[in-house]
C-alpha positions in Angstrom: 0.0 0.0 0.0 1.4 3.2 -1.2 1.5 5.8 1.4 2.5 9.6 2.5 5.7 10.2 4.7 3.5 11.1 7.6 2.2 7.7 7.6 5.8 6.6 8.9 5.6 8.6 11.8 2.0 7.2 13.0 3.0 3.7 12.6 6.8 4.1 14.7 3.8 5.9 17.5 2.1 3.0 17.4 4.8 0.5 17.4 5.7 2.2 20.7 2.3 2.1 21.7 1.6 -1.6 21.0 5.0 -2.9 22.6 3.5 -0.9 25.8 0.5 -3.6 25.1 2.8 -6.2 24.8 4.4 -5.5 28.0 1.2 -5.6 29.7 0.4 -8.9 27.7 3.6 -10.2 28.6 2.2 -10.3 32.7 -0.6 -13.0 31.5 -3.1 -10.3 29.6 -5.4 -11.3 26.6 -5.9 -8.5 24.2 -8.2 -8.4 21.3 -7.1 -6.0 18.1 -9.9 -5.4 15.5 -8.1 -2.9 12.7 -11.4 -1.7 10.6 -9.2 0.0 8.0 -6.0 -2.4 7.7 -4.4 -2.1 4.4 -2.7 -4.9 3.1 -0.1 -4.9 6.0 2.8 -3.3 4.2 3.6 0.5 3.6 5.5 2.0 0.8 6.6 5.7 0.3 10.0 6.6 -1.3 10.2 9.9 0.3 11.0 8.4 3.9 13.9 7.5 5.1 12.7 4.1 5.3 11.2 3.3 2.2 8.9 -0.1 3.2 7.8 -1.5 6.1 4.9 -3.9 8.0 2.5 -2.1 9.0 2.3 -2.0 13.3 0.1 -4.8 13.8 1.7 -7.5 12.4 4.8 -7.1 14.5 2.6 -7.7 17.3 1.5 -10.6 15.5 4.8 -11.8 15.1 5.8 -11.3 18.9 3.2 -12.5 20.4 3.3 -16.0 18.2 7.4 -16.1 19.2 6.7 -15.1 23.1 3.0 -17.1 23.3 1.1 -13.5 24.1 -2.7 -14.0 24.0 -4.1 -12.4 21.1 -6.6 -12.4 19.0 -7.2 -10.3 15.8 -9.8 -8.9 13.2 -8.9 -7.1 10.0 -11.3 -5.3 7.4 -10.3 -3.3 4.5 -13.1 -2.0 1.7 -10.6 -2.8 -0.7 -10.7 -6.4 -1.9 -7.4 -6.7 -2.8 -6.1 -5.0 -0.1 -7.8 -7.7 2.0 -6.4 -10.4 -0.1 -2.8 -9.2 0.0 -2.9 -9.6 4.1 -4.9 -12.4 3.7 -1.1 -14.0 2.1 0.8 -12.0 4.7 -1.2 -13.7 7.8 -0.3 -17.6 6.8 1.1 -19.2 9.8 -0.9 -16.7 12.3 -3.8 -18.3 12.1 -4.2 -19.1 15.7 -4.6 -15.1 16.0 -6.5 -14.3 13.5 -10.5 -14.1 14.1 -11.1 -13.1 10.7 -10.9 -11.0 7.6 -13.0 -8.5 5.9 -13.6 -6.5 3.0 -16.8 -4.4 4.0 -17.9 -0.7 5.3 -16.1 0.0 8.5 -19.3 1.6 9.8 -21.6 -1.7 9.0 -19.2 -4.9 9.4 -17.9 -3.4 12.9 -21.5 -5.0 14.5 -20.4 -8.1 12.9 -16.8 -8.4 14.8 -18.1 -6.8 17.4 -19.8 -10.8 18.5 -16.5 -11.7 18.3 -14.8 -9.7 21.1 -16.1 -10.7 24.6 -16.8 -7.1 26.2 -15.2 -7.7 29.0 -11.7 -8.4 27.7 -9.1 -5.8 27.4 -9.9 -4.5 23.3 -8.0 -2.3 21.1 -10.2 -1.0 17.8 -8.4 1.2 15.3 -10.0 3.3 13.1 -7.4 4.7 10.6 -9.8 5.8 7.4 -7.7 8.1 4.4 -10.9 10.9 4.9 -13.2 11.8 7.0 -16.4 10.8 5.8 -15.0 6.8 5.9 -15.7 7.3 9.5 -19.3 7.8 11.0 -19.3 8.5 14.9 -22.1 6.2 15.4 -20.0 3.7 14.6 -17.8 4.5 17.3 -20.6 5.1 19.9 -21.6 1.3 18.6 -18.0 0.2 19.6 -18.3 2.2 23.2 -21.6 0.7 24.3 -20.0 -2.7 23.9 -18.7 -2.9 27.2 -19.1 -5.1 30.3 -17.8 -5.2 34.0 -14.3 -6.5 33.8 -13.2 -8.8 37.2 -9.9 -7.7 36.5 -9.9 -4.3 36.8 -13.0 -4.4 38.7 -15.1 -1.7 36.5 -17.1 -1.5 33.7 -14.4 -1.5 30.6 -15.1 -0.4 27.0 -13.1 -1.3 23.9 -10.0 1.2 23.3 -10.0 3.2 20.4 -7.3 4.9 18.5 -8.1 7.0 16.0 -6.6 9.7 12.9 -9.1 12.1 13.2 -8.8 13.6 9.4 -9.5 17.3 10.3 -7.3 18.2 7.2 -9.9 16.8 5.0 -12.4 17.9 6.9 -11.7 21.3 6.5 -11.0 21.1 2.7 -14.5 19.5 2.5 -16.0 22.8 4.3 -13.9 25.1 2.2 -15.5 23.5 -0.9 -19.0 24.2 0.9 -18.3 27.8 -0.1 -17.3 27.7 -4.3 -20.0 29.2 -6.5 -19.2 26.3 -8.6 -20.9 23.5 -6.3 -24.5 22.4 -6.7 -26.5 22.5 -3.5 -27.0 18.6 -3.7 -22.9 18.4 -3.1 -22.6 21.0 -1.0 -25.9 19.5 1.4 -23.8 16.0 1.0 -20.3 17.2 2.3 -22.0 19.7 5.4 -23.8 15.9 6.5 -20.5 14.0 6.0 -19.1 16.3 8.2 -22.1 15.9 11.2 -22.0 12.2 10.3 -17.7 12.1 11.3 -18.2 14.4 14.4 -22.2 13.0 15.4 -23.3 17.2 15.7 -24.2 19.6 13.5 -23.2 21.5 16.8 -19.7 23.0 14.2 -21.4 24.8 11.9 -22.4 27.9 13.7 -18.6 28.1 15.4 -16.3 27.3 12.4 -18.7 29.8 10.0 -17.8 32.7 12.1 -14.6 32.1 12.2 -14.4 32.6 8.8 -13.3 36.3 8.0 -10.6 36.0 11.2 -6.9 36.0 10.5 -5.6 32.8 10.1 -9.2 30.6 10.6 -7.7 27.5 9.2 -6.2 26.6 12.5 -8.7 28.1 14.4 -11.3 25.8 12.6 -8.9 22.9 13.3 -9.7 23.9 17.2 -13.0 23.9 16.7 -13.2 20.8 14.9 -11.1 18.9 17.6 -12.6 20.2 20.2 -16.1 19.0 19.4 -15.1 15.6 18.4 -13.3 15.1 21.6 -16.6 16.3 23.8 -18.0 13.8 21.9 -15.8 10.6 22.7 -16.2 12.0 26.5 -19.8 12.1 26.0 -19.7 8.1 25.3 -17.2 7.6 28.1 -13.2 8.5 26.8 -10.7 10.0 28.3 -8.0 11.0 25.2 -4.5 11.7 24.4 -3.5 13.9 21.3 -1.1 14.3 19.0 -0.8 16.3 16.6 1.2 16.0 13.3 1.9 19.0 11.3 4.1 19.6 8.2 6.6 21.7 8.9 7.1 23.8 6.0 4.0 25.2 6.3 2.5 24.6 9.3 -0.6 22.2 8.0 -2.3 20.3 10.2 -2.4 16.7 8.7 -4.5 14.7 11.4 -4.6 14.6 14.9 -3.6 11.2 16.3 -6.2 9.8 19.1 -5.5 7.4 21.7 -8.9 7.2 24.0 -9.8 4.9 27.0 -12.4 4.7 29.3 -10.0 2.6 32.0 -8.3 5.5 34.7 -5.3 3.7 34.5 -4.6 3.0 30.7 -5.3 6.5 30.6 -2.1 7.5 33.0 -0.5 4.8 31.0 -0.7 6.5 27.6 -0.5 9.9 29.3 3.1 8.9 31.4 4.8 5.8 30.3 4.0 6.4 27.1 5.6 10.0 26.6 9.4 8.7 26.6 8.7 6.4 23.4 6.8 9.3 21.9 10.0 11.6 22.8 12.5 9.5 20.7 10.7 9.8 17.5 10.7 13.8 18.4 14.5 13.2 18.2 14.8 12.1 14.4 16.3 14.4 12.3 14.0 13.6 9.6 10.9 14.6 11.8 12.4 17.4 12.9 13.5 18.6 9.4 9.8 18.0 8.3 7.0 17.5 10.7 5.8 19.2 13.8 4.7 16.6 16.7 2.5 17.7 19.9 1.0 15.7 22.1 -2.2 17.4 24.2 -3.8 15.9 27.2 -6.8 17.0 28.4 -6.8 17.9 32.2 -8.0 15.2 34.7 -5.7 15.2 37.8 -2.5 17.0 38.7 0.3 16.9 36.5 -1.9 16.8 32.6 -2.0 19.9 30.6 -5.1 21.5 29.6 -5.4 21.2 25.2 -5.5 24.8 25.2 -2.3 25.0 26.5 -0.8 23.7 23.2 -2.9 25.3 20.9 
């Protein structure tokens, strides 16, 4: 699968990420992975410094088959032949695998959903190229599938991490306003963007920001800011990072990592922060992208997402 550079430096943050799970599965933890938009398992782009690579999930395939981690997995990808191309790259995982898919994201997720017991430890990503790929229903579907978990004894819900694609969001509102678009398109991109965020509640903040200086970032706010009220209106805390080119200063996506458990919550927020520092340290980031990470407050030591906005 042919990718953008960016792409490289989401999938080294989520290698970090998942060895944290591995860690954790490595003390006798069972964790289930459904990927809803998973490629074919390999990325290319020539203009990284490196140029191919497996995508993060099936190195955590491949460790927990050589360390005998409990874990079980479900892929989907619209693309049939993206789907078959990992079908070839799973042989000999079998054992992990649940299933495959080739369906919409926002209908086959109730499918694999029967196959996660909700009160198992869960990881769902949803990783769509655009915005409209991803309704928010879908992920209040994947929140209400919860159940009390002995282990940590509360009610857990799935984790979720998600590339929230405000960059095409915002493109999609700009073309709202051309003179050229009929009002059938232009009704069909404003519900694309309520279906991605589950509000209309936007369009009254981001149109006034219009005539500001500088509204595209603004907007970007706005746009985050709603969607994240609306994961902690289904029960998320969140972490944030944001990835920017550096040249000039685009917001590409803001990179999601939400939980409902207090504790995986201080784990991403703490623990996680040192891994997330080392890919802050390549030259090539540096040289091209801009990388922030934004908590929201909920005890001492978290900084408010204003703060780094």
């Amino acid at each position: 699968m042919i990718v953008k550079p960016h792409t490289s430096i989401k999938h080294r943050t989520l290698g970090y990420y998942f060895k944290i799970c591995r860690d954790v599965m490595a003390r006798g933890r069972s964790l289930y992975y459904v990927d809803l938009y998973s490629g074919d398992g390999v990325c290319e782009c020539p203009e990284a410094p490196v140029t191919t690579w497996d995508a993060p999930y099936l190195k955590m395939l491949q460790e927990s088959k050589a360390k005998g981690l409990k874990l079980k997995c479900a892929f989907n990808d619209r693309d049939e032949n993206e789907i078959n191309k990992l079908k070839s790259r799973l042989i000999g995982f079998e054992d992990f695998v649940l299933g495959t898919w080739h369906e919409d994201a926002n209908k086959v997720y109730k499918v694999i959903l029967n196959e996660v017991p909700p009160s198992e430890w869960s990881i769902f990503s949803l990783d769509p190229f655009n915005h409209d790929q991803l309704d928010f229903s879908t992920i209040e579907g994947i929140a209400n599938h919860s159940d009390y978990d002995p282990k940590i004894r509360g009610k857990r819900k799935p984790e979720l991490v998600i590339t929230f694609m405000v960059y095409s969001i915002l493109q999609a509102f700009k073309a709202t306003k051309s003179d050229l678009i009929s009002e059938i398109k232009r009704k069909d991109l404003l519900n694309g963007i309520d279906r991605c965020l589950g509000t209309n509640s936007w369009r009254k903040e981001v149109s006034a920001l219009e005539d500001m200086e500088s509204p595209d970032t603004k907007m970007n706010h706005v746009f985050l800011k709603i969607f994240l009220k609306q994961l902690e209106g289904v029960g998320y805390d969140t972490v944030v990072f944001r990835i920017e080119q550096t040249a000039h200063k685009n917001i590409i996506y803001y990179l999601i990592l939400a939980s409902s458990i207090p504790n995986a919550y201080k784990i991403i927020s703490k623990n996680f922060e040192p891994y997330v520092k080392q890919v802050q340290k390549d030259e090539w980031v540096k040289q091209n992208f801009n990388f922030f990470k934004m908590a929201k407050a909920k005890e001492d030591g978290f900084a408010l997402l204003d703060e780094f906005m």
